[in-house]
Backbone bond lengths (Angstrom), bond angles and torsions (degrees), N, CA, C in turn:
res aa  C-N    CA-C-N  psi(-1)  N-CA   C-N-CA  omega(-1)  CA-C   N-CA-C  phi
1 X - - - 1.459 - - 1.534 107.92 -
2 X 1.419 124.20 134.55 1.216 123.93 161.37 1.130 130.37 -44.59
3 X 0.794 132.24 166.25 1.467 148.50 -169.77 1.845 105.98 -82.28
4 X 1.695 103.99 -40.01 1.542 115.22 -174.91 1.728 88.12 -77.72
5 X 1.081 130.28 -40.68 1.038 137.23 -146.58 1.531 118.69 -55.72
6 X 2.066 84.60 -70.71 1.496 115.33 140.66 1.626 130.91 -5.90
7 X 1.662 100.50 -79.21 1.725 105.13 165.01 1.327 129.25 -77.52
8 X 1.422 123.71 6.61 1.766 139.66 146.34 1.367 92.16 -66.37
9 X 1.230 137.22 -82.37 1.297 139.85 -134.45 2.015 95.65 -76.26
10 X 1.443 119.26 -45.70 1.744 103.90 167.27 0.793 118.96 -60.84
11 X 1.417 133.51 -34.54 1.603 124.16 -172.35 1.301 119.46 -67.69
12 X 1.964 96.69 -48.96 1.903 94.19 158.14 1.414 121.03 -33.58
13 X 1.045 109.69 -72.42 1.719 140.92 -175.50 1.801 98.16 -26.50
14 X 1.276 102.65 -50.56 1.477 112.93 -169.65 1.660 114.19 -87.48
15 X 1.302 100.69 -31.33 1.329 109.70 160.60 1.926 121.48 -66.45
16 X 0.944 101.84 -24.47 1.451 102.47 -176.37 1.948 89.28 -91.56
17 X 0.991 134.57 -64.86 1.577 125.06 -173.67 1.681 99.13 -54.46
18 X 1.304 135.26 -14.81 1.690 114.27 164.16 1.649 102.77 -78.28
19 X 1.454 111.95 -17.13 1.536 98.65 -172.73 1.494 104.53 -84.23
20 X 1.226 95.46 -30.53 1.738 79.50 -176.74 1.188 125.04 -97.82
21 X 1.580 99.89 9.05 1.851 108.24 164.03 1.651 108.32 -61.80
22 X 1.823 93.17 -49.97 1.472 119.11 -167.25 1.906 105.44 -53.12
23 X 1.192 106.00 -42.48 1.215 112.80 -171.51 1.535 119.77 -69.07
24 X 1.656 109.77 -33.93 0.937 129.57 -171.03 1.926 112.42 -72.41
25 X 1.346 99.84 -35.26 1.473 111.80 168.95 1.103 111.79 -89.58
26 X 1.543 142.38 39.32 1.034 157.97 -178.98 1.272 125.22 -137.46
27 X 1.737 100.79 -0.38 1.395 126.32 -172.10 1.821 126.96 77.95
28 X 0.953 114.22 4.48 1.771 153.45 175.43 1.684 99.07 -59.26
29 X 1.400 110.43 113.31 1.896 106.66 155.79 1.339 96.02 -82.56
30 X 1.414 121.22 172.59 1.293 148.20 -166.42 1.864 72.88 -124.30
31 X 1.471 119.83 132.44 1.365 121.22 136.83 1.421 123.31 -150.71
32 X 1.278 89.25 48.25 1.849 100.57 -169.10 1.369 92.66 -163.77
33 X 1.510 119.47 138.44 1.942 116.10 139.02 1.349 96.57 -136.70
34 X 1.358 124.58 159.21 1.283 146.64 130.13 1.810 83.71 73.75
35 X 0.947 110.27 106.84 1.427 104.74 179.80 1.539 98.12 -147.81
36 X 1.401 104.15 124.89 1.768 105.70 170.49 1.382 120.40 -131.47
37 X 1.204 96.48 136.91 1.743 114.34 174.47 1.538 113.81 -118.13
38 X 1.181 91.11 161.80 1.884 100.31 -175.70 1.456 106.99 -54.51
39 X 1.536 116.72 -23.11 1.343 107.34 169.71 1.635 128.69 -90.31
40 X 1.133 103.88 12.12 1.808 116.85 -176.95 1.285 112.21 135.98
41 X 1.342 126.39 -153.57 1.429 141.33 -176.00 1.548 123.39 -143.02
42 X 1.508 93.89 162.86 1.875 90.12 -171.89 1.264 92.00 -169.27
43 X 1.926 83.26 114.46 1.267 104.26 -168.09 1.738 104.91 -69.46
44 X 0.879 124.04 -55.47 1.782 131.34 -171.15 1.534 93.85 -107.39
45 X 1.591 97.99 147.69 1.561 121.27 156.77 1.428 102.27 -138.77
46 X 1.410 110.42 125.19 1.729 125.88 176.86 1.224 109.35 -131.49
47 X 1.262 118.84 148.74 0.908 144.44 -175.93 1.757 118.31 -120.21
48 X 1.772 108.89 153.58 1.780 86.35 160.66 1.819 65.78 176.71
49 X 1.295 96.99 125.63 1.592 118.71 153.85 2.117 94.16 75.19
50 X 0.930 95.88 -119.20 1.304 116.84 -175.08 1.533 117.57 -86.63
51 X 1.004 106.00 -18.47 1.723 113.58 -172.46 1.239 127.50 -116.02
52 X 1.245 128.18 138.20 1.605 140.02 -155.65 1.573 96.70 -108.06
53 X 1.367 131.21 127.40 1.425 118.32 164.69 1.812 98.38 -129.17
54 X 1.134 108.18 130.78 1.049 129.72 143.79 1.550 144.91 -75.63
55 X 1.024 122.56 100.16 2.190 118.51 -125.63 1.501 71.40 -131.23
56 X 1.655 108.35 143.29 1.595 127.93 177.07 1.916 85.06 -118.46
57 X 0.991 106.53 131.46 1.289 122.65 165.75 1.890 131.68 -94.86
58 X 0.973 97.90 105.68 1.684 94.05 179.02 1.422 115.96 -117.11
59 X 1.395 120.55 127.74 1.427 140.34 155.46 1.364 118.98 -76.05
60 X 1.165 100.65 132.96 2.125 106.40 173.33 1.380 89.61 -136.48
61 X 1.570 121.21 160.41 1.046 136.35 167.50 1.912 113.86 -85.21
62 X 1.642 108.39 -9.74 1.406 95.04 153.73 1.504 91.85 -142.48
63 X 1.316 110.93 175.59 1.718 141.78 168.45 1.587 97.99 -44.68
64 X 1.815 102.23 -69.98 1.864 82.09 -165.60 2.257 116.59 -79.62
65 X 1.473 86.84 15.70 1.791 97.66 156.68 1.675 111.83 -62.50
66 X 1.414 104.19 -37.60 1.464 113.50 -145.85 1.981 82.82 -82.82
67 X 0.718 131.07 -65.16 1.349 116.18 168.22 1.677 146.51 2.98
68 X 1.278 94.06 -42.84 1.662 103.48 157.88 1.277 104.20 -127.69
69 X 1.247 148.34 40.39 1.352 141.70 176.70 1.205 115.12 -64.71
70 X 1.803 102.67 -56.19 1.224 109.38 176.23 1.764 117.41 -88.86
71 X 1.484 129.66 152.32 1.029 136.68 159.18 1.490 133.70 -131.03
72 X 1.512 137.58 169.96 1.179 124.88 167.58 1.412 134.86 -63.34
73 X 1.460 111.38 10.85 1.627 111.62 168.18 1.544 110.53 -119.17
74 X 1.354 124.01 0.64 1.557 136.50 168.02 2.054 97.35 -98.35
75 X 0.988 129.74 -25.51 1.167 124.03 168.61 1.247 126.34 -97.07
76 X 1.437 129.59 11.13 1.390 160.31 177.36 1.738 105.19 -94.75
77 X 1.353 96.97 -52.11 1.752 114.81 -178.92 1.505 84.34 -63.54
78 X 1.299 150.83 -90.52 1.331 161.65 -121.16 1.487 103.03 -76.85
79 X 1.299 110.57 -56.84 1.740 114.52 161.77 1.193 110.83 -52.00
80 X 1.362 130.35 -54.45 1.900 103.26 162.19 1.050 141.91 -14.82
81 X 1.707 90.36 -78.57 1.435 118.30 173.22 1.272 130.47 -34.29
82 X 1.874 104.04 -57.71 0.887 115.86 154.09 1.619 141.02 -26.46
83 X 1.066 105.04 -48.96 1.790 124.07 -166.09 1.697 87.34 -82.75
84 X 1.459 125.80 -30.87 1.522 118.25 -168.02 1.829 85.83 -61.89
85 X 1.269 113.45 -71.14 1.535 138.40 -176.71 1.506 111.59 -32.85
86 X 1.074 85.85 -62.47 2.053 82.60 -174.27 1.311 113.98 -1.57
87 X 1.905 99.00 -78.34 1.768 102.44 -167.57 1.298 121.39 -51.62
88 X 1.442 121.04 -1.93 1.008 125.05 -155.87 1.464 97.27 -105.17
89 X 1.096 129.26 -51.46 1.827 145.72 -179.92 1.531 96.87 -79.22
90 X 1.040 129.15 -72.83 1.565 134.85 -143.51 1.737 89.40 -117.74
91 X 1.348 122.02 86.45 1.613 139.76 166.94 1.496 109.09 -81.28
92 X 1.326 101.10 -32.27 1.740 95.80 -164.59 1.517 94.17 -99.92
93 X 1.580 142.35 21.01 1.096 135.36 168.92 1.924 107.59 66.51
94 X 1.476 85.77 44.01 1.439 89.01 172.96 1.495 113.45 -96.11
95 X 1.756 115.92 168.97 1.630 111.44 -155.56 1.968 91.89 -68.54
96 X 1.509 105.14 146.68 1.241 111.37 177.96 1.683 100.36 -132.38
97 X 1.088 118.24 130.38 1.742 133.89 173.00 1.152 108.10 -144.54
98 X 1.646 113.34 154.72 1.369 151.04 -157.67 2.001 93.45 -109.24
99 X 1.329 94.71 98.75 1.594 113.32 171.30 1.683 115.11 -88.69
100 X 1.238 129.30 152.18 1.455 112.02 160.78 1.574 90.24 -139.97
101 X 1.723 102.76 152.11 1.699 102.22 -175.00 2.093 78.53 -122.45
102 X 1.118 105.16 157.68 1.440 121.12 162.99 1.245 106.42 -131.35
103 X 1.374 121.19 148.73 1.464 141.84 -162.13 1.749 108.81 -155.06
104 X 1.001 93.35 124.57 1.395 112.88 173.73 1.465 133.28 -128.61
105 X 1.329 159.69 117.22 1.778 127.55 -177.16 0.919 133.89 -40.54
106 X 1.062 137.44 137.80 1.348 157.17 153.21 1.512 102.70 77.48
107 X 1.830 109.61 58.29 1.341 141.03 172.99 1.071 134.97 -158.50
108 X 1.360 120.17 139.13 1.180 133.60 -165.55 2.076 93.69 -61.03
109 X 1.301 123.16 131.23 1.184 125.49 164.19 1.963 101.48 -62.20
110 X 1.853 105.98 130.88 0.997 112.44 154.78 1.335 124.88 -86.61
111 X 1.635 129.38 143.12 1.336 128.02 -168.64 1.879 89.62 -116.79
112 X 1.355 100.18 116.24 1.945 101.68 167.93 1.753 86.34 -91.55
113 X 1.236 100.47 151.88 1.378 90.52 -167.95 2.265 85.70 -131.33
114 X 1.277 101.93 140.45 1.371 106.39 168.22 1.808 124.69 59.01
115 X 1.715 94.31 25.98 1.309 109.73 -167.96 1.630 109.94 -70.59
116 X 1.550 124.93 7.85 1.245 110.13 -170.19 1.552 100.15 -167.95
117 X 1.672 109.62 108.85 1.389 113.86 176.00 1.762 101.31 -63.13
118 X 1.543 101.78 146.96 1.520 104.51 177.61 1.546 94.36 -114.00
């Protein structure tokens, strides 16, 4: 792995543990990280009450990065994934949605919340 590669892949890494700090003070279990299936990946699975979210996490090195981070063919991958996961998180057919948190320094993480029927 490169060296650039390398500091893509910590910053993610570090970006996903502010999300699930963020989430966690939001009343959110953590019962999932980094999870991959033949149909994509998902970085967080949270939970709280009745509902399963499956949250794609993106890091930018600024705020107006976070703006196009996400798109409709990176949230296509996650809704896959998702649907592999379900039975696995949400057994009792509890509500399940596609969250995305963005994180940047010296910012409050934004939570899009329910951006993608699965």
């Amino acid at each position: 792995m490169t060296r650039d590669r390398l500091a893509a892949e910590q910053r993610g890494r570090r970006g996903e543990q502010v999300a699930a700090w963020f989430l966690r003070l939001k009343g959110w279990r953590i019962v999932g990280k980094r999870l991959k299936t033949p149909r994509g990946e998902i970085d967080l699975v949270a939970r709280r009450g009745g509902t399963v979210a499956f949250v794609e996490v993106k890091w930018r090195a600024s705020s107006a990065e976070l703006d196009t981070a996400i798109d409709t063919h990176r949230l296509r991958r996650v809704a896959a994934a998702a649907s592999v996961l379900s039975p696995r998180f949400a057994p009792r057919g509890e509500d399940v949605r596609i969250d995305v948190i963005l994180v940047s320094p010296r910012t409050l993480p934004r939570h899009l919340v329910n951006v993608w029927q699965p």
